[in-house]
Each structure stands twice: as C-alpha cells, then as structure tokens.
C-alpha positions in Angstrom: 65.1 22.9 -6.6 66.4 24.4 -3.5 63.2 23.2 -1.5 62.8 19.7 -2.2 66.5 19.2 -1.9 68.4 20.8 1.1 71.6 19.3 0.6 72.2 21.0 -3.2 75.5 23.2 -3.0 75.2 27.1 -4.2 77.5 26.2 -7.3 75.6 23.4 -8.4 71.9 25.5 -8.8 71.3 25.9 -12.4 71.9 29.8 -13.4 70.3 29.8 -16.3 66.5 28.1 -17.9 67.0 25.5 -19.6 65.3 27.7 -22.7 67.9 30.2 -21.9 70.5 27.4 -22.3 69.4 26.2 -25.2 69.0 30.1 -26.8 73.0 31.2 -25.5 74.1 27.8 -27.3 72.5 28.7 -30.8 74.2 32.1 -30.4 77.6 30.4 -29.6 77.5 28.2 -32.7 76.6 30.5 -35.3 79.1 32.3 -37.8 81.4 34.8 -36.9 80.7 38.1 -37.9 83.1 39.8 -40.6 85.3 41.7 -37.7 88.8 42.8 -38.0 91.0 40.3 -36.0 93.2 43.0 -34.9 93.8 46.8 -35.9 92.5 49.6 -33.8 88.7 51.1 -33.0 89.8 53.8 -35.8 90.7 51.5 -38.0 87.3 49.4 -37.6 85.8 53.3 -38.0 87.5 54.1 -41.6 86.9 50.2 -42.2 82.9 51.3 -41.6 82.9 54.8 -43.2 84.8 53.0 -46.5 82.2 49.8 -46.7 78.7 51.5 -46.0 79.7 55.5 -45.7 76.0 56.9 -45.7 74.7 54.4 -43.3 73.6 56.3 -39.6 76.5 55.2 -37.5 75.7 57.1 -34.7 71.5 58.7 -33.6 71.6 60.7 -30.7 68.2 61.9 -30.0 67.4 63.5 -33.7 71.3 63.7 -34.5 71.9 61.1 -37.1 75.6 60.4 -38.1 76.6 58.5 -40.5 79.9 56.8 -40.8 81.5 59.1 -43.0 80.4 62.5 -41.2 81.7 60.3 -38.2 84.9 59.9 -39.5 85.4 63.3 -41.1 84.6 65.0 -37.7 87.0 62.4 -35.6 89.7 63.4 -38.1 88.8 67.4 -37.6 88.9 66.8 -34.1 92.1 65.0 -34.5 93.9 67.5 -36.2 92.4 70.1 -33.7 93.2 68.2 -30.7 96.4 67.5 -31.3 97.8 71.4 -32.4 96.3 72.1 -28.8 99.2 69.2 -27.3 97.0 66.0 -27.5 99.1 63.2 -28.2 100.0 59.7 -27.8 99.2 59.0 -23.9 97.8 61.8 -22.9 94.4 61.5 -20.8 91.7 63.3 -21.4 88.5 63.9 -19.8 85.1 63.4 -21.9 82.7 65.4 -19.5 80.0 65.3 -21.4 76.2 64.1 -22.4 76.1 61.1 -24.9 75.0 63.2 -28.1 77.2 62.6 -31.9 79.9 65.3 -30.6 81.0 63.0 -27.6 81.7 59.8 -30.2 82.9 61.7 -32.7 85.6 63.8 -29.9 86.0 60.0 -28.2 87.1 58.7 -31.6 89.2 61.8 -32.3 91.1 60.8 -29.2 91.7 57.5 -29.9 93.4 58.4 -33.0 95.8 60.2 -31.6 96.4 57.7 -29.0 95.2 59.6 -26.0 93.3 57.8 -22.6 89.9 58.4 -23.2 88.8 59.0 -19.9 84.8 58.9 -19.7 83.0 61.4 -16.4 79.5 61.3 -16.8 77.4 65.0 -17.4 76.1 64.9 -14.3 79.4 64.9 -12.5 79.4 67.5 -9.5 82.6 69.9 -9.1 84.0 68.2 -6.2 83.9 64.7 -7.4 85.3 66.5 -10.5 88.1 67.8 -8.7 88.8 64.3 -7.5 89.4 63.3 -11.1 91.6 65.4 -11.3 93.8 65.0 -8.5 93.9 61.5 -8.9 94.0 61.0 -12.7 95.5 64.4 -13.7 94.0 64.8 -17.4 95.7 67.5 -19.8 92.4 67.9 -20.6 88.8 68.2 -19.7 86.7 68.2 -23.1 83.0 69.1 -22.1 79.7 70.5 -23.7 78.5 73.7 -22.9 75.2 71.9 -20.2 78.0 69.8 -18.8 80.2 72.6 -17.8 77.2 74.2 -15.7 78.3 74.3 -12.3 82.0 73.7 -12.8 85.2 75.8 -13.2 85.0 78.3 -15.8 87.2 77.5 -18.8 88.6 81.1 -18.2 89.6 80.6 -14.8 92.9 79.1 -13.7 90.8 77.7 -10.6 92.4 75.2 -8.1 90.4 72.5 -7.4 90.8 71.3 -3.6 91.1 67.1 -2.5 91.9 65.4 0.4 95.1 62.9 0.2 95.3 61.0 3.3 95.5 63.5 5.5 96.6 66.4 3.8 94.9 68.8 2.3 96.0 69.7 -1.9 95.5 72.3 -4.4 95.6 70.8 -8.1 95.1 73.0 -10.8 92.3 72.3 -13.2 93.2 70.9 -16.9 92.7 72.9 -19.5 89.3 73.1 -20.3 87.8 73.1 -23.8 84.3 73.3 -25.0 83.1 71.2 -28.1 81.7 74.5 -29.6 85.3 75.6 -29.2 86.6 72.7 -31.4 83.7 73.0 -33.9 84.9 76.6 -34.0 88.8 75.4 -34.4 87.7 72.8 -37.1 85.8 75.2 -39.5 88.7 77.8 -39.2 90.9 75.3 -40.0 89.1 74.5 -42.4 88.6 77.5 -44.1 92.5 78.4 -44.0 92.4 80.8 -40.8 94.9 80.9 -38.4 
C-alpha cells in the first residue's frame, strides 16, 4: 500500500489483515464469560476451588495442581507467612522458577494483602541487591536453585548499590526458602510449635 501510494500517513496504514479484523470482531461480540465483576484474585481462587475443586488449576512441568490443593496450600502459606510478619502492604520478593510452589506462595501473598513483587530465577546478586535497595522487600521468598549464587539465608549480608553518587550498604530481607514454609506448614499442621 505504501508503494503505490506515497502520500499515505503512518496512522492511516491498516495494522491489522482484513481476516485478522474480521477474526478480533467475532471475539469482541461473543458472550461474556461467567467472571466475578469485582472481588479479589483469592476470591476468584475459592470461587474456582468451590465450582470445579479437582480440576488441574495449575501444571508445572509434571506438577499438577488442582484448584483445591491450590487453595489449601495458599491458605497454609497464609497462615505461615503471616506468623513470620507478612501482612497487609508488605512487599515481598518471589525469587523463584515458575513451578506449583511459586502460584501457590503468590496467592498466599495476596491473601494477606502483601505486594507481590515478581524477580525472575535467573536474577544475578547484584541486580538482586538493586531490588533491594530500591524496593526494600521484608522478604525474599525463593527456591532452593534460585538461591544459588545469592546471600545465604544464614547470613545477615549487606548487599552494596550505588545511589547517585554515593555508595550504600542495605541489609538483605529476610530470606525464606519454600522448603522452609512446606516445613512450617506440616508442623503447623501437625500441632508443633
């Protein structure tokens, strides 16, 4: 179109086939799907785990979830999360790789009403010492192949940034490992301290 007219204006070239066009306004004009109007993602979860509880809600590689093993974990995780000081507002650092745990610790966090605050895996310990500088999580949850290469979650280490032109120290967040909150979860669970 451009070729055989050389007066057409950027905004006025067609973005889309006209196929395409057609295709995006059947999508537009079908029904609405049965979604909650308002409420919260946990909500919409329980919602889920009520309606069609043995359905996978999450597959991870050969993890299979369903919704209510989604839910019962979030709510484990809850409870764990917040008796370690996780609560309403607080931000907290998923460094970790996509598997079951990481949406069932992200949904955990939502119901308490902390900032979910995704770094991916692969994250390396300066840039993760950025994050927390800048962003100052109470927490960094992680997976034991995220944490390779980072601060122990034994050490009180100090990570270093730059601001402008001074140099910082910010102490790490507290680090917990999902094996550690599995660990909390069944003790709870089974009435230990």
């Amino acid at each position: 179109a451009v070729m055989a007219n050389d007066s057409l204006v950027v905004s006025d070239l067609p973005l889309l086939s006209e196929e395409e066009e057609r295709a995006l306004a059947a999508a537009g004009s079908s029904r609405p799907q049965n979604h909650p109007a308002s409420g919260s993602i946990p909500a919409w979860f329980d919602q889920q785990a009520e309606v069609q509880p043995q359905v996978d809600a999450v597959v991870a590689g050969d993890t299979h979830l369903s919704w209510q093993h989604l839910q019962r974990k979030s709510l484990q995780y809850a409870v764990v999360l917040s008796k370690l000081g996780i609560h309403t507002g607080n931000t907290v650092a998923l460094l970790m790789e996509p598997t079951a745990n990481t949406a069932a610790a992200a949904l955990a966090l939502l119901r308490l009403g902390a900032v979910v605050l995704p770094v991916p895996a692969n994250t390396t310990q300066t840039e993760m010492n950025l994050v927390q500088a800048e962003l100052k999580p109470e927490m960094v949850l992680t997976d034991e192949a995220s944490t390779r290469g980072h601060a122990s979650a034994n050490t009180a280490a100090s990570g270093q940034t730059t601001s402008g032109q001074a140099t910082v120290n910010q102490p790490t967040a507290n680090i917990v490992t999902i094996s550690h909150l599995d660990f909390l979860s069944s003790a709870a669970l089974s009435g230990e301290p």
